[in-house]
N, CA, C and O atoms as CSV, one atom per row, in Angstrom:
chain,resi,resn,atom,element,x,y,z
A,1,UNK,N,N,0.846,-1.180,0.000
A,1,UNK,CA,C,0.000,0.000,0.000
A,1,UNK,C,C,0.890,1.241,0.000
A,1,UNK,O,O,1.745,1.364,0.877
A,2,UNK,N,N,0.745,2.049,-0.828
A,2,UNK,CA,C,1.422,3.469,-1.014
A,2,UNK,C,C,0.755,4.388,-0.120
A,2,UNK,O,O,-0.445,4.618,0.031
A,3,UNK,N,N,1.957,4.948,0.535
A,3,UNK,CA,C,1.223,6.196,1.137
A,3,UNK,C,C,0.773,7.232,0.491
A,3,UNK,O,O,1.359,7.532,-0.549
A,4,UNK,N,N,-0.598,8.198,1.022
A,4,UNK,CA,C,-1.106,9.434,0.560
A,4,UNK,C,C,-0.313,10.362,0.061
A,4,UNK,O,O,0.653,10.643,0.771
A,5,UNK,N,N,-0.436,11.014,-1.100
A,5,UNK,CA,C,0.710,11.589,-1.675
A,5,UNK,C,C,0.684,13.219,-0.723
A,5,UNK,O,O,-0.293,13.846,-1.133
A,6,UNK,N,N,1.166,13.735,-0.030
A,6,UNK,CA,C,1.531,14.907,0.546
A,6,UNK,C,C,0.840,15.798,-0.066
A,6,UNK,O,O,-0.153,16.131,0.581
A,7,UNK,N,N,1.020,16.564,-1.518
A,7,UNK,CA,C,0.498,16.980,-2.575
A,7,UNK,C,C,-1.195,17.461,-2.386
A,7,UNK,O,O,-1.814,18.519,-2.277
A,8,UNK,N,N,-1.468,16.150,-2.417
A,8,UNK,CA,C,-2.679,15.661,-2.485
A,8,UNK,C,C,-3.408,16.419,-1.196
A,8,UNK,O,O,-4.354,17.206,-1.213
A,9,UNK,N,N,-2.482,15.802,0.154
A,9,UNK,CA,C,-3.011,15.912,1.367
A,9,UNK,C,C,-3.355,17.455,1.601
A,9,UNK,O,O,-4.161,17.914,2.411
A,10,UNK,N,N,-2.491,18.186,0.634
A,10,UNK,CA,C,-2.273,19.829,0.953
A,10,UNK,C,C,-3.363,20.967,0.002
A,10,UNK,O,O,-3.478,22.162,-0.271
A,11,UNK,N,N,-3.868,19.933,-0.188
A,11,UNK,CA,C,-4.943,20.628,-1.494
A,11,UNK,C,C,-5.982,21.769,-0.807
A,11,UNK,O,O,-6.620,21.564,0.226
A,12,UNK,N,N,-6.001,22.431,-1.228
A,12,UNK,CA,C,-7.533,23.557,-0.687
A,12,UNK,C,C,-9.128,22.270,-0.401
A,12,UNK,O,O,-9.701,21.621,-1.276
A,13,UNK,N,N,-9.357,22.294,0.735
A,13,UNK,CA,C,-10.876,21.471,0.919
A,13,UNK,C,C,-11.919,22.364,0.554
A,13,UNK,O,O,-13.064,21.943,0.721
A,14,UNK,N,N,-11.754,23.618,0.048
A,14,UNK,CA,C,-12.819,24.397,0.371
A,14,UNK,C,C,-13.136,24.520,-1.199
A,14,UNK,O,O,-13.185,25.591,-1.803
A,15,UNK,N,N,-13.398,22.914,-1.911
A,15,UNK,CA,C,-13.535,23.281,-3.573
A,15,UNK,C,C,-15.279,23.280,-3.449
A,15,UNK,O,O,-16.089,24.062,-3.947
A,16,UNK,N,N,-15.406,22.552,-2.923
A,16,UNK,CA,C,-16.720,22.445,-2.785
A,16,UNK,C,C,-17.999,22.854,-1.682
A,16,UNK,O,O,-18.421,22.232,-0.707
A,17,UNK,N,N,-18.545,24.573,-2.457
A,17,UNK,CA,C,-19.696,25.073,-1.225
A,17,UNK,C,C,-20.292,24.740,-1.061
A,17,UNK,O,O,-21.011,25.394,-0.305
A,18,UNK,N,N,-20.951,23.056,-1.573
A,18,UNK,CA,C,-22.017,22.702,-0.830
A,18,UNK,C,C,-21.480,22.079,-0.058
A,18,UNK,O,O,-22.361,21.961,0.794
A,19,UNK,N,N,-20.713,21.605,0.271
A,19,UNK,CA,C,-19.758,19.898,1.186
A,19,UNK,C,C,-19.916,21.136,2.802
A,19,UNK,O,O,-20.359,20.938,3.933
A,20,UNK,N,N,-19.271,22.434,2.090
A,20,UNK,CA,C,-18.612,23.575,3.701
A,20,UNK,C,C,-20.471,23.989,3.491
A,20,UNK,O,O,-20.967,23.705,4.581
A,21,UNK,N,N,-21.311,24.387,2.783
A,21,UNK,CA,C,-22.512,24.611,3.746
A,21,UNK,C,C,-23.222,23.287,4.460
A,21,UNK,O,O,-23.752,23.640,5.513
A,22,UNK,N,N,-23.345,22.238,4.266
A,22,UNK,CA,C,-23.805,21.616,4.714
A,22,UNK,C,C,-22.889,21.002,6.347
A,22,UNK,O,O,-23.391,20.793,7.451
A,23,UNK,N,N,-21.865,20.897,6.036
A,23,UNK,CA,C,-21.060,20.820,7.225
A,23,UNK,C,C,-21.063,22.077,8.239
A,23,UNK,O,O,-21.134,21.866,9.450
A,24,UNK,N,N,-20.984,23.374,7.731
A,24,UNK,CA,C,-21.484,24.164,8.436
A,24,UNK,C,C,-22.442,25.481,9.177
A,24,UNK,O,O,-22.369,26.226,10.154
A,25,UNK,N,N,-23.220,25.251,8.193
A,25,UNK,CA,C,-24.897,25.448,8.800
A,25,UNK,C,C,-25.422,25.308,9.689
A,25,UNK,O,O,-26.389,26.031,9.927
A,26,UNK,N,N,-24.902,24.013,10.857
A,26,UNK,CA,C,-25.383,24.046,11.656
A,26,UNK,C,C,-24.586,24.554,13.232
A,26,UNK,O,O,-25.059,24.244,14.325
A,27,UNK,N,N,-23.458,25.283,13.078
A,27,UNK,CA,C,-22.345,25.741,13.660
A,27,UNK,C,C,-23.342,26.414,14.310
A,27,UNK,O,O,-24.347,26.776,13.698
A,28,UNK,N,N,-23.136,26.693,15.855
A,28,UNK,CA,C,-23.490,27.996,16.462
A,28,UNK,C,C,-22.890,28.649,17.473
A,28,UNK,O,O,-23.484,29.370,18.275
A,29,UNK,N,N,-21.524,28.383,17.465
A,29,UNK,CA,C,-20.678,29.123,17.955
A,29,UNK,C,C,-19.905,30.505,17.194
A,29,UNK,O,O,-19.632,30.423,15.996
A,30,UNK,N,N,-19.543,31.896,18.053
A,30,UNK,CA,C,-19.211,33.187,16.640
A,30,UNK,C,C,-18.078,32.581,16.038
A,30,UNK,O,O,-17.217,31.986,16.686
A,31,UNK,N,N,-18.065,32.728,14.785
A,31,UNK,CA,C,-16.996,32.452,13.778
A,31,UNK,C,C,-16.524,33.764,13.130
A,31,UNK,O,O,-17.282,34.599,12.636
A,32,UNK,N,N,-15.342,33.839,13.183
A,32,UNK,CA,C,-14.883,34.936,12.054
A,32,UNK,C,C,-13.913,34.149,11.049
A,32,UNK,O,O,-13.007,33.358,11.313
A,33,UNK,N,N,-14.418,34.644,9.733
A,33,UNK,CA,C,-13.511,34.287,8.313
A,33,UNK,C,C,-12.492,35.125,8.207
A,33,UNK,O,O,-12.945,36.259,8.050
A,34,UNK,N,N,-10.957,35.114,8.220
A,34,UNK,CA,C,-9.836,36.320,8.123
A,34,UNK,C,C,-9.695,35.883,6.948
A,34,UNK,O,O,-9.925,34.682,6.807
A,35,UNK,N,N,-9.248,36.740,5.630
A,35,UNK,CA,C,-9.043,36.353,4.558
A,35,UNK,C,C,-7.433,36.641,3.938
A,35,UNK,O,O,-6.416,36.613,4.631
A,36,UNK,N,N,-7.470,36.824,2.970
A,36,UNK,CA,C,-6.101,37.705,2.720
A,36,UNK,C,C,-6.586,38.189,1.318
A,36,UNK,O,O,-6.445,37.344,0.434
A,37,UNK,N,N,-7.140,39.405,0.930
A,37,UNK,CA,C,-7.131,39.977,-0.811
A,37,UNK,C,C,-6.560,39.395,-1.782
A,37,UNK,O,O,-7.114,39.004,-2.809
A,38,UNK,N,N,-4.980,39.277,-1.396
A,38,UNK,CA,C,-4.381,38.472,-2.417
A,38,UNK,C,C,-3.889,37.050,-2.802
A,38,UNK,O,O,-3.032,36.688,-3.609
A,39,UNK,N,N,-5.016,36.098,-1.649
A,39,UNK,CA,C,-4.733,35.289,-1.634
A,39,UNK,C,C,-4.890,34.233,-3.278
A,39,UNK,O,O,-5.882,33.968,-3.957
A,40,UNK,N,N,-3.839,33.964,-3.394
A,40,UNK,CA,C,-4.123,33.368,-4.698
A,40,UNK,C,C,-4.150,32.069,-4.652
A,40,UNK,O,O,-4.256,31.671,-5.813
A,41,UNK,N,N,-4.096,30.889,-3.662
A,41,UNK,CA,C,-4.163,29.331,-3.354
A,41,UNK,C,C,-6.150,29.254,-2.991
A,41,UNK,O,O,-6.820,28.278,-3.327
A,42,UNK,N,N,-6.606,30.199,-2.443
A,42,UNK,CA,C,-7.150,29.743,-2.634
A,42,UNK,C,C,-8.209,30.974,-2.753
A,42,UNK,O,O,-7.949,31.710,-1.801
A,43,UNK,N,N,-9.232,31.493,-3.462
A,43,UNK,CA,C,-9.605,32.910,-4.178
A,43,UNK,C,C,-10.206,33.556,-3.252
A,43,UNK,O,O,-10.409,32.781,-2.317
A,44,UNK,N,N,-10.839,35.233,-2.900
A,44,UNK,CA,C,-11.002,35.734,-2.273
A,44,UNK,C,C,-13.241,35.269,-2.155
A,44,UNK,O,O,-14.178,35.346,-1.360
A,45,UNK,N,N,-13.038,34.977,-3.081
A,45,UNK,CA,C,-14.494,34.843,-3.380
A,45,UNK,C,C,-14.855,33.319,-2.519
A,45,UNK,O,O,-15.995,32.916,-2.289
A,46,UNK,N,N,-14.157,32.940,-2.306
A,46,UNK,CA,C,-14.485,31.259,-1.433
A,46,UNK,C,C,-14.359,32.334,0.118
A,46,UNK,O,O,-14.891,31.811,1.097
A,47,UNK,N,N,-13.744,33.669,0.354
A,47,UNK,CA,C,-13.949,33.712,1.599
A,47,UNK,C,C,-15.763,34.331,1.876
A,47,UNK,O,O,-16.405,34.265,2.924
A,48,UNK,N,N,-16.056,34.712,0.979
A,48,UNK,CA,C,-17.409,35.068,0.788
A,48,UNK,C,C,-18.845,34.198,0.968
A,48,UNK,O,O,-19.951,34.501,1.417
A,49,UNK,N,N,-18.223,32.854,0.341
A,49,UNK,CA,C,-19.499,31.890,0.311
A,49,UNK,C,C,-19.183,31.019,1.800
A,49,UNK,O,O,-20.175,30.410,2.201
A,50,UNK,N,N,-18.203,30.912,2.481
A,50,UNK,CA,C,-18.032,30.671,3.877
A,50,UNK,C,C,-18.549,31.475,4.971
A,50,UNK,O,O,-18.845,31.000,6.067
A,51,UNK,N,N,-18.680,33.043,4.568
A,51,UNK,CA,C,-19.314,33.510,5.501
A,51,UNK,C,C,-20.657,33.543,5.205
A,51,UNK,O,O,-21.419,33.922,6.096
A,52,UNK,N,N,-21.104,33.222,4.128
A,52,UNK,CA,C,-22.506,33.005,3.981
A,52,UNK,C,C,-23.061,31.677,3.894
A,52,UNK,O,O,-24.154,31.418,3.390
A,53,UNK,N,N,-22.157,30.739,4.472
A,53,UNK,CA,C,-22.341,29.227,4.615
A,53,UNK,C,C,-22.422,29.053,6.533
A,53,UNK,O,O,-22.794,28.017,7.083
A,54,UNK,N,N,-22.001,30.262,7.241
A,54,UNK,CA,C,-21.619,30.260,8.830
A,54,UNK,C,C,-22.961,31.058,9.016
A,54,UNK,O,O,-23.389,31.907,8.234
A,55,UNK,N,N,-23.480,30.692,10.040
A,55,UNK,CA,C,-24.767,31.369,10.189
A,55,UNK,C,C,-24.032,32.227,10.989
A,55,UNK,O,O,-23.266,31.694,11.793
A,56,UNK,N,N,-24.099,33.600,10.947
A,56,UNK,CA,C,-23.847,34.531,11.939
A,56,UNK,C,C,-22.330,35.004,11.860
A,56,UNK,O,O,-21.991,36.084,12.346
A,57,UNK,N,N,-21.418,34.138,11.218
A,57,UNK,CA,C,-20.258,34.334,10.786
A,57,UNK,C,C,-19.682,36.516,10.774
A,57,UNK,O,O,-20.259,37.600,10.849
A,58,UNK,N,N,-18.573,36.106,10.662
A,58,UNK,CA,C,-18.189,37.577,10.663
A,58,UNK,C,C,-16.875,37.901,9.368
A,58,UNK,O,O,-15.790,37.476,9.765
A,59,UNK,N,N,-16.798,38.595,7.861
A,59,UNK,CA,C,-15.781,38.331,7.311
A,59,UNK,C,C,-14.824,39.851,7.533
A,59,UNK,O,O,-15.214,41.012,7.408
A,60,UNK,N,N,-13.286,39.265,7.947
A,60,UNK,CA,C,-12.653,39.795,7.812
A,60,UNK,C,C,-11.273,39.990,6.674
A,60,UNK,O,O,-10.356,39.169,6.648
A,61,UNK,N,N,-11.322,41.202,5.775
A,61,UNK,CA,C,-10.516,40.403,4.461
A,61,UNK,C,C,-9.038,41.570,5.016
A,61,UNK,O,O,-9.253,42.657,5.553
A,62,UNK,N,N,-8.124,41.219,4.832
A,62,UNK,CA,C,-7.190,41.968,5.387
A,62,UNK,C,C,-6.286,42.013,3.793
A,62,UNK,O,O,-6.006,41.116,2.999
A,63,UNK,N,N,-6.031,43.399,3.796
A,63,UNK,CA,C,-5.942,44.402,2.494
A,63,UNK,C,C,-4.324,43.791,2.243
A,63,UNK,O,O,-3.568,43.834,3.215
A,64,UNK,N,N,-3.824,43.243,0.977
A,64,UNK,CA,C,-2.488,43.087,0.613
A,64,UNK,C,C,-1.856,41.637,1.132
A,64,UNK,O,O,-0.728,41.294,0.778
A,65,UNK,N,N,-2.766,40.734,2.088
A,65,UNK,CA,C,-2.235,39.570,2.651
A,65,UNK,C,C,-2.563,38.787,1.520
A,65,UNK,O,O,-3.454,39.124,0.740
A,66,UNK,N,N,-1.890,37.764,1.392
A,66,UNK,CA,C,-2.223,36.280,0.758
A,66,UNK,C,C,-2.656,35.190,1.271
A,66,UNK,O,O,-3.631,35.278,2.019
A,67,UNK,N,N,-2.100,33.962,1.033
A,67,UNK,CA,C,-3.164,32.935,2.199
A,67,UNK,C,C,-2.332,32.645,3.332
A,67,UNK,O,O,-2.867,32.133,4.316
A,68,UNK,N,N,-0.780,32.962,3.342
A,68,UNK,CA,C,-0.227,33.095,5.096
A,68,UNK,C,C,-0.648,34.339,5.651
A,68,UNK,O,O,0.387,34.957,5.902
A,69,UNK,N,N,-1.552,34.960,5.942
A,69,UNK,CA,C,-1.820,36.015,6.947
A,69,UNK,C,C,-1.149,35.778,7.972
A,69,UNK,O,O,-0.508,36.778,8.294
A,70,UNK,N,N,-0.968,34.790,8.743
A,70,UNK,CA,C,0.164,35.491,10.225
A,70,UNK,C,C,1.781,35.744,9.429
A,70,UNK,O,O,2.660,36.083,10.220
A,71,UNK,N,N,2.079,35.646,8.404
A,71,UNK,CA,C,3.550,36.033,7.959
A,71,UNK,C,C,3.073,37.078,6.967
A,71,UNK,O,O,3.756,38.086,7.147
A,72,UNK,N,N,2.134,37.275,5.935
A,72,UNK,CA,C,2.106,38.407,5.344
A,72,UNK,C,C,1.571,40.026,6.053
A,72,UNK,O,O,1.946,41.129,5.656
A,73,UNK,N,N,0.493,39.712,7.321
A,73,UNK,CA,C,0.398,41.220,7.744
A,73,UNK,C,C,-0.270,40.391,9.442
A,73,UNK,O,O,-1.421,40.107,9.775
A,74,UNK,N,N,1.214,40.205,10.260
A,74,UNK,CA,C,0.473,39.488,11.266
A,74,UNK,C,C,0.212,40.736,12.593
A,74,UNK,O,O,-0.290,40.461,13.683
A,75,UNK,N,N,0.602,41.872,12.247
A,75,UNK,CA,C,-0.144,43.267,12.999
A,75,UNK,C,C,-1.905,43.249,12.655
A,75,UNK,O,O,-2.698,43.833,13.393
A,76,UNK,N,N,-2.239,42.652,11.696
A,76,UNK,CA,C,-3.516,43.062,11.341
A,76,UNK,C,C,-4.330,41.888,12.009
A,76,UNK,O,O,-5.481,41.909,12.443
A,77,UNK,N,N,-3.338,40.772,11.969
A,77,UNK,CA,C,-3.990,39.160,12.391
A,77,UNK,C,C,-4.149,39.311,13.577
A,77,UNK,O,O,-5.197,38.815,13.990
A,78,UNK,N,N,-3.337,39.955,14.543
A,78,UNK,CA,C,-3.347,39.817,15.812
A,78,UNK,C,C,-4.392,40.729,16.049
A,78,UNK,O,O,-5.442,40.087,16.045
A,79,UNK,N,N,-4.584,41.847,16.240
A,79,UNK,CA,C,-5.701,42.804,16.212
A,79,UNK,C,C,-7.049,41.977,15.707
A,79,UNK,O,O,-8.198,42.349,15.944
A,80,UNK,N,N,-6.840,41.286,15.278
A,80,UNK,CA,C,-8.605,41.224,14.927
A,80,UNK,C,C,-8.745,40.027,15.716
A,80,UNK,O,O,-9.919,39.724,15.929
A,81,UNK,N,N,-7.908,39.291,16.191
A,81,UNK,CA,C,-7.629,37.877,17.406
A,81,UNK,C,C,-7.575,38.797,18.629
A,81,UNK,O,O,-8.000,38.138,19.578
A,82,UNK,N,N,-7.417,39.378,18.814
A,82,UNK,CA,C,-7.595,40.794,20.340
A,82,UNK,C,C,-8.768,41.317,20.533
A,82,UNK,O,O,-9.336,41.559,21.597
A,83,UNK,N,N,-9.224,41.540,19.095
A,83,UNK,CA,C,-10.252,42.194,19.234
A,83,UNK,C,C,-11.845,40.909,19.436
A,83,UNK,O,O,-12.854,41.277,20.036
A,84,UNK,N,N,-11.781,40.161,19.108
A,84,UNK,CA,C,-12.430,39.114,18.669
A,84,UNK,C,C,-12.392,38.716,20.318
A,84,UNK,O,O,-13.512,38.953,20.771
A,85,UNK,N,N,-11.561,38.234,21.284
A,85,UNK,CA,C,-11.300,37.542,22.431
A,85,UNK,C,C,-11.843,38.248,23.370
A,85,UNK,O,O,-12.495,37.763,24.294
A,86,UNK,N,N,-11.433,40.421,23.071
A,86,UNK,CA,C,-11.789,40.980,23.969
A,86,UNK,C,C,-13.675,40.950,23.754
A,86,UNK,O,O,-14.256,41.389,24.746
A,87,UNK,N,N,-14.444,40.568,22.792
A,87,UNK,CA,C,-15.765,40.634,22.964
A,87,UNK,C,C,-16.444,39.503,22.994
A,87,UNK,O,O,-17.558,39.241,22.541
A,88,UNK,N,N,-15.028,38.300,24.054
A,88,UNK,CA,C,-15.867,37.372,24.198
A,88,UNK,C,C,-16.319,36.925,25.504
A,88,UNK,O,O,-15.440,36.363,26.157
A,89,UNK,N,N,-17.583,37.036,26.119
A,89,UNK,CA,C,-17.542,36.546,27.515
A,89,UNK,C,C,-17.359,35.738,28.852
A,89,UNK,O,O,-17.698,36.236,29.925
């Protein structure tokens, strides 16, 4: 038996919006989506149909990041993880 090719393992899951609404629709804990504008692995428009797949969800797209946000603008990552914690009870 061959192992799972790595490759493979590293793929974007988020090809399919019905698989992420149906899996999470029924979430009811607050969620926030952080995005990155320039993310090009995986498109800015999948961060869109996730927050409209999260009931109550919150999207945050952070201007000039790609899909590492804590290494492309992690001043902006942390702030919205501060801000997010401080309005939680």
């Amino acid at each position: 038996m061959r192992p799972r090719s790595t490759a493979r393992s590293r793929r974007p899951t988020s090809a399919s919006p019905t698989r992420s609404s149906r899996a999470t629709a029924s979430w009811t804990c607050r969620c926030g989506v952080v995005w990155g504008t320039e993310d090009t692995w995986i498109p800015v428009d999948r961060a869109h149909r996730l927050t409209a797949a999260v009931p109550g969800a919150e999207l945050h797209l952070v201007p000039g990041a790609g899909h590492l946000i804590q290494l492309d603008a992690p001043e902006a990552l942390t702030a919205l993880v501060l801000g997010a914690l401080s309005r939680t009870p």
